[in-house]
Structures are given as structure tokens and as C-alpha cells.
C-alpha positions as CSV (number, residue, x, y, z in Angstrom):
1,X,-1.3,6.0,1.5
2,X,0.9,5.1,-1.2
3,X,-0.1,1.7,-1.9
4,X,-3.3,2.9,-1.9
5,X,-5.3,3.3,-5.3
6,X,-7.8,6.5,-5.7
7,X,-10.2,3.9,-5.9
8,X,-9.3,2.2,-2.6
9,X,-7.5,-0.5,-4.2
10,X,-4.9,-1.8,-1.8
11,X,-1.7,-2.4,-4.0
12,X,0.1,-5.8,-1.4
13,X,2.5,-8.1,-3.2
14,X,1.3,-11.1,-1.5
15,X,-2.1,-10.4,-2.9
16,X,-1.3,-10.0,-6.4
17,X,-1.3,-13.4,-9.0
18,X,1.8,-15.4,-8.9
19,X,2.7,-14.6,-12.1
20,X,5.8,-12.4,-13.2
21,X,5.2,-8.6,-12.8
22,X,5.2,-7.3,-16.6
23,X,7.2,-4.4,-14.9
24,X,10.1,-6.4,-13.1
25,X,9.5,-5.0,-9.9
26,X,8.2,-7.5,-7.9
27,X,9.1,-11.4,-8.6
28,X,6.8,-14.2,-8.9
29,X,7.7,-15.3,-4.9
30,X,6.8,-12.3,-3.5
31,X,3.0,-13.0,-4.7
32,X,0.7,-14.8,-3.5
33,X,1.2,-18.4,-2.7
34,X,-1.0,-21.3,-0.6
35,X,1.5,-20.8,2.3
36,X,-0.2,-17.5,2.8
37,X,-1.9,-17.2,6.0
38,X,-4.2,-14.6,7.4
39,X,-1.3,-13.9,9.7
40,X,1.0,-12.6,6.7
41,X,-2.0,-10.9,5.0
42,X,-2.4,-8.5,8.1
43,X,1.4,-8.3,8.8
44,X,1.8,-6.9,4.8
45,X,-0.7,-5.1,5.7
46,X,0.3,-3.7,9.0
47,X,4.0,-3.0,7.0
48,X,1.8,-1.3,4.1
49,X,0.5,1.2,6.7
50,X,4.0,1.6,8.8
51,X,6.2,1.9,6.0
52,X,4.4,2.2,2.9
53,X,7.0,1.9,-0.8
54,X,6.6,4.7,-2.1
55,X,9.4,3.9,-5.0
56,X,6.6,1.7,-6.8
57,X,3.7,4.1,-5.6
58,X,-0.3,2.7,-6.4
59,X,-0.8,6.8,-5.5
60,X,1.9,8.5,-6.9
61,X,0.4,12.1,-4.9
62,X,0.8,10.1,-1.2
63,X,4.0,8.7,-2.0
64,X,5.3,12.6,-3.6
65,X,4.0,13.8,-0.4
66,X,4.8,11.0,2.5
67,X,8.7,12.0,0.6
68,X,8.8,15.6,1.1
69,X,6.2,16.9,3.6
70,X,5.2,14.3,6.2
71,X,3.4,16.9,7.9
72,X,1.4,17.8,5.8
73,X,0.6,13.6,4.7
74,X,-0.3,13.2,8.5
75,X,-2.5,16.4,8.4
76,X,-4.2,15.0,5.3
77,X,-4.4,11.3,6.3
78,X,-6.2,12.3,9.9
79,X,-8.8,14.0,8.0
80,X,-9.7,11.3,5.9
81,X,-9.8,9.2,8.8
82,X,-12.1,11.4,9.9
83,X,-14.0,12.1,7.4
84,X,-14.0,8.1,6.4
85,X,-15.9,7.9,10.5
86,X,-18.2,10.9,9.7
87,X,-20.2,8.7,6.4
């Protein structure tokens, strides 16, 4: 996934500090806040998986390849489903 880092980092706005992105991407009110709830946690992350941005990509190889060759993202994102069940 895209917003995922090769360590298994998940990269979700809401999650991050509420401080201002050194990059200018994402603004201080779209981190994380006290008025987050487990309900928006699993919504960002339902989104993250549904729609993933892959114009600010944590794995810039997903995002490349969720762009130009959804096949071939879907082949490789049942295997490691699978292989993630088979360990």
C-alpha cells in the first residue's frame, strides 16, 4: 500500500503529532487531535486501504505501481496477504 512504510509503518495524518508538517503537505488540523475517536482512526484507516494518496507516497514502489498497473498491485498485494496468513 502506499501509505505503507517497508517497515510496516502506517503513514495516517490523524495519527501524526499536531505540529506543522516540515514538508507543507499536510496542516496541523489534519493531525491528530483529542477529538479523535476510535471511530475516525478506523475510518482513516478504512480510506488508507480504499483509496490510498499515492501523491505523498510512505512506499513510493506501491504508489508507482497502484498508478500504472493495478493489476499487477492486486496480484502482488493478494500474495502478501497470503503470505502474511502463511507465518
Amino acid at each position: 500500500n502506499p501509505a505503507v512504510y517497508e517497515n510496516g509503518d502506517v503513514c495516517i495524518s490523524i495519527l501524526h503529532p499536531p505540529v506543522e508538517d516540515s514538508t507543507g503537505y499536510e496542516s496541523a488540523a489534519e493531525r491528530w487531535s483529542p477529538v479523535q475517536t476510535p471511530a475516525t482512526i478506523l475510518l482513516s484507516v478504512i480510506s488508507m486501504l480504499s483509496s490510498p494518496n499515492d501523491e505523498s507516497p510512505a512506499n513510493v514502489d506501491a504508489a508507482r505501481m497502484w498508478r500504472e498497473d493495478m493489476a499487477a498491485f492486486k496480484k502482488r498485494t493478494r500474495k502478501c496477504v497470503r503470505d502474511s496468513l502463511e507465518a
